[in-house]
C-alpha positions in Angstrom: 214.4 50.5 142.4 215.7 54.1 141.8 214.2 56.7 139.3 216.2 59.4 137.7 214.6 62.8 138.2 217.0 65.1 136.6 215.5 65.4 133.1 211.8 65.7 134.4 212.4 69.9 134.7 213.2 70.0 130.9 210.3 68.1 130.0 207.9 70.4 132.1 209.1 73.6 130.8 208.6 71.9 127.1 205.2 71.6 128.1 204.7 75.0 129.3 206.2 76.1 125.6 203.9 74.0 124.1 200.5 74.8 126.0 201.6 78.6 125.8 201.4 78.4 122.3 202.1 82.1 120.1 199.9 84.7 119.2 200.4 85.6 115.0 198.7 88.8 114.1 198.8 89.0 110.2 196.7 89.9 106.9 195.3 87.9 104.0 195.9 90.1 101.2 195.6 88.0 98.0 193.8 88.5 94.8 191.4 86.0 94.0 190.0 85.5 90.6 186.6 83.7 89.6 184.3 83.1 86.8 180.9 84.5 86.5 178.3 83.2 84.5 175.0 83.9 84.6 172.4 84.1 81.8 169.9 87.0 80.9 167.0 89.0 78.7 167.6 92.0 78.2 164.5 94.0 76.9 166.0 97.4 74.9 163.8 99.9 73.4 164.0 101.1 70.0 164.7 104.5 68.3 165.2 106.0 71.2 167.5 109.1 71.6 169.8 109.1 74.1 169.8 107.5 78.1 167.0 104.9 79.2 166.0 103.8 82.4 167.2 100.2 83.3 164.9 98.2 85.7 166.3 95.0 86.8 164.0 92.4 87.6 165.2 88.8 89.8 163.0 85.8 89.6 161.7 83.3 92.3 162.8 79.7 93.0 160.5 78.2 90.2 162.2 79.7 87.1 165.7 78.6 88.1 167.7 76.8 85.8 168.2 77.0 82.0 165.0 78.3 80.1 165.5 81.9 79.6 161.8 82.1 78.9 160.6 81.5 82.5 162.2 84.6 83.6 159.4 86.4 82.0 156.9 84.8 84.0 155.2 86.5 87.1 157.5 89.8 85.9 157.1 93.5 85.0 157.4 91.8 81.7 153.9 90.9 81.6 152.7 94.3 82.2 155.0 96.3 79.9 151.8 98.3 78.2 151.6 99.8 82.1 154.8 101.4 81.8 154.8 105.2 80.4 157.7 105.6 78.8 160.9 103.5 77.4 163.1 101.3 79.7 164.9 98.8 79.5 164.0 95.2 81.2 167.2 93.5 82.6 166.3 89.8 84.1 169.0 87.5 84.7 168.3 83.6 85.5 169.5 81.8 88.2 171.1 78.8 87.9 169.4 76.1 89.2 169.7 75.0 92.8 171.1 77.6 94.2 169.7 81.1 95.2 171.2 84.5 93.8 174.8 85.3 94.0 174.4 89.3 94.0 178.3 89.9 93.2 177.9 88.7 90.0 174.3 90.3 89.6 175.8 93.5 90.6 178.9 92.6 87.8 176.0 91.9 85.2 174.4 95.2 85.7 177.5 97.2 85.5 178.5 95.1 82.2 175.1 96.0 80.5 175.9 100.1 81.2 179.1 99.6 79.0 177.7 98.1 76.8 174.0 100.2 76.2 173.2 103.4 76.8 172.1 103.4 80.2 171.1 106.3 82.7 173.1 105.3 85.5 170.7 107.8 87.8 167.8 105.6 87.0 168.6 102.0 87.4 165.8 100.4 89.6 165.7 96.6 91.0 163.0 94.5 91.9 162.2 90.8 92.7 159.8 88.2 94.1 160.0 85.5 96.8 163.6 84.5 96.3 164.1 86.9 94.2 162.6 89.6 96.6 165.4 88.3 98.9 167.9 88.7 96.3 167.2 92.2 95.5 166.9 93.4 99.7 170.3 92.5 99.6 171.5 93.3 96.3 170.0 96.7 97.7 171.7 96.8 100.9 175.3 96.1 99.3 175.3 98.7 96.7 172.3 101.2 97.5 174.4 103.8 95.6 172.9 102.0 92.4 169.4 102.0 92.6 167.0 105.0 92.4 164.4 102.7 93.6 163.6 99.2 95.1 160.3 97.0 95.0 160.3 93.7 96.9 157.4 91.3 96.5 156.8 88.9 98.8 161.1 88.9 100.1 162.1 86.6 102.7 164.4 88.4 105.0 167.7 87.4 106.7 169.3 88.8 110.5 171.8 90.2 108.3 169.5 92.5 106.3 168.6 92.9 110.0 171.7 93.8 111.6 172.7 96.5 108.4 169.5 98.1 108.4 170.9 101.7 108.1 171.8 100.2 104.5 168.2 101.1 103.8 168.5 104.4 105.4 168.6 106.7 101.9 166.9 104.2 99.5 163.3 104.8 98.2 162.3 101.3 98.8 158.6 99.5 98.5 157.5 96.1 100.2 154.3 94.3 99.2 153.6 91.1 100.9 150.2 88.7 100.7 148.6 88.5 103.7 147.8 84.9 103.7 151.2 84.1 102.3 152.0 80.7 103.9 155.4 80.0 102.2 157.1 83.1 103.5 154.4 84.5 106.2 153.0 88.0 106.4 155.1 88.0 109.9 158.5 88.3 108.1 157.3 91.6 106.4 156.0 93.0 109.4 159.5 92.2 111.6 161.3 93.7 108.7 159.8 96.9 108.1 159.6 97.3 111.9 163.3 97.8 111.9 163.3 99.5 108.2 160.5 101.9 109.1 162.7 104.3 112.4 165.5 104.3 110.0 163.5 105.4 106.7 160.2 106.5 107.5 159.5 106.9 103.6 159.8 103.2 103.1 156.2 101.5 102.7 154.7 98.3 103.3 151.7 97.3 101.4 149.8 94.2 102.2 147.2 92.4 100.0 145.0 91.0 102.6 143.4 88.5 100.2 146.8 87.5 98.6 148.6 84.0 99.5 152.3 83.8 98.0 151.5 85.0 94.4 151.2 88.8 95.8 153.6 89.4 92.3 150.4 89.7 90.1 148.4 92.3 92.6 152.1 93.9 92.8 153.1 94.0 88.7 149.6 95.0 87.8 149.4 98.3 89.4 150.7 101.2 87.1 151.3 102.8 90.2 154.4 100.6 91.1 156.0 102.1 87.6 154.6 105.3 87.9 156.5 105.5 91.3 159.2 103.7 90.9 160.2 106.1 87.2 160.1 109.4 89.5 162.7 108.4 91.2 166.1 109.4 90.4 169.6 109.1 91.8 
């Protein structure tokens, strides 16, 4: 039996097309639009004259969902007598099962200075537990916002991490418990490590006696306000 071998070139030289494949260099640029929704309290002071500070406050895992009233709970809202002058008390809700989408935080905080009378040089942002973790990054996207950041008890990420120099011009305050055993003392300490060479200003306190409820040692010191309402942009 004879084979014909004369269309066997063609077919390896289809091949070789095939496996050499082509290279596309291109850009996405498209406009996508979503919907934010988020609910909030807004705590705004009365007969006041002009500008008021704005302190934004971000909840942990346990007041997720749809009672507005939990984000008071464990919050600077408890210990409003311990602040000195007027502010105003932003605390947004997240929803539940999920953890906090900072674009539309950041959107939220934006919409409240159109809409009060807000001194943009004094807008401060803290949180607890997952809500510490929200406002570390929060932080390290738009650090041009805040004139000062408190973290409670903030898990960290490796991409906190790896843009550290975020942090670089932020006054910034960490408090930790140090027998936290749902987000361990050791995440703190790795953290400000890194935080530390690149803002040397940037402190650490730990509550030695404090497990994961380091919030009420935290929100019960006038010194947190007191600190945090010197600052300015």
């Amino acid at each position: 039996m004879k084979f014909k071998l004369k269309y066997i070139p063609f077919l390896l030289l289809s091949i070789s097309l095939q496996l050499n494949g082509q290279e596309i260099k291109a850009e996405l640029n498209k406009e996508i639009k979503r919907t934010e929704k988020m609910s909030y309290i807004l705590d705004y002071p009365q007969k006041t004259k002009g500008n008021v500070p704005l302190i934004v406050f971000l909840h942990g895992s346990g007041e997720r969902g749809n009672n507005l009233e939990m984000v008071k709970v464990h919050s600077p809202f408890t210990y409003k007598n311990l602040i000195k002058e007027p502010v105003a008390i932003l605390a947004p809700q997240c929803p539940a099962d999920t953890w906090w989408d900072t674009v539309t935080v950041y959107n939220l905080i934006k919409e409240i200075q159109k809409k009060y009378k807000i001194d943009a040089s004094r807008i401060y942002l803290t949180g607890l537990s997952m809500g510490a973790w929200g406002t570390l990054k929060l932080a390290m996207e738009h650090p041009e916002m805040f004139a000062a950041v408190a973290s409670v008890c903030a898990p960290t990420d490796q991409v906190m991490t790896a843009n550290i120099q975020q942090y670089k011009n932020l006054n910034i305050k960490m408090y930790h418990g140090g027998m936290d055993d749902i987000v361990l003392p050791e995440n703190a300490f790795k953290f400000y490590q890194k935080l530390h060479p690149v803002n040397p200003s940037a402190e650490l306190t730990i509550f030695p006696n404090d497990n994961h409820n380091s919030w009420d040692s935290a929100y019960s010191d006038p010194k947190l306000y007191d600190w945090m309402l010197s600052k300015k942009k």
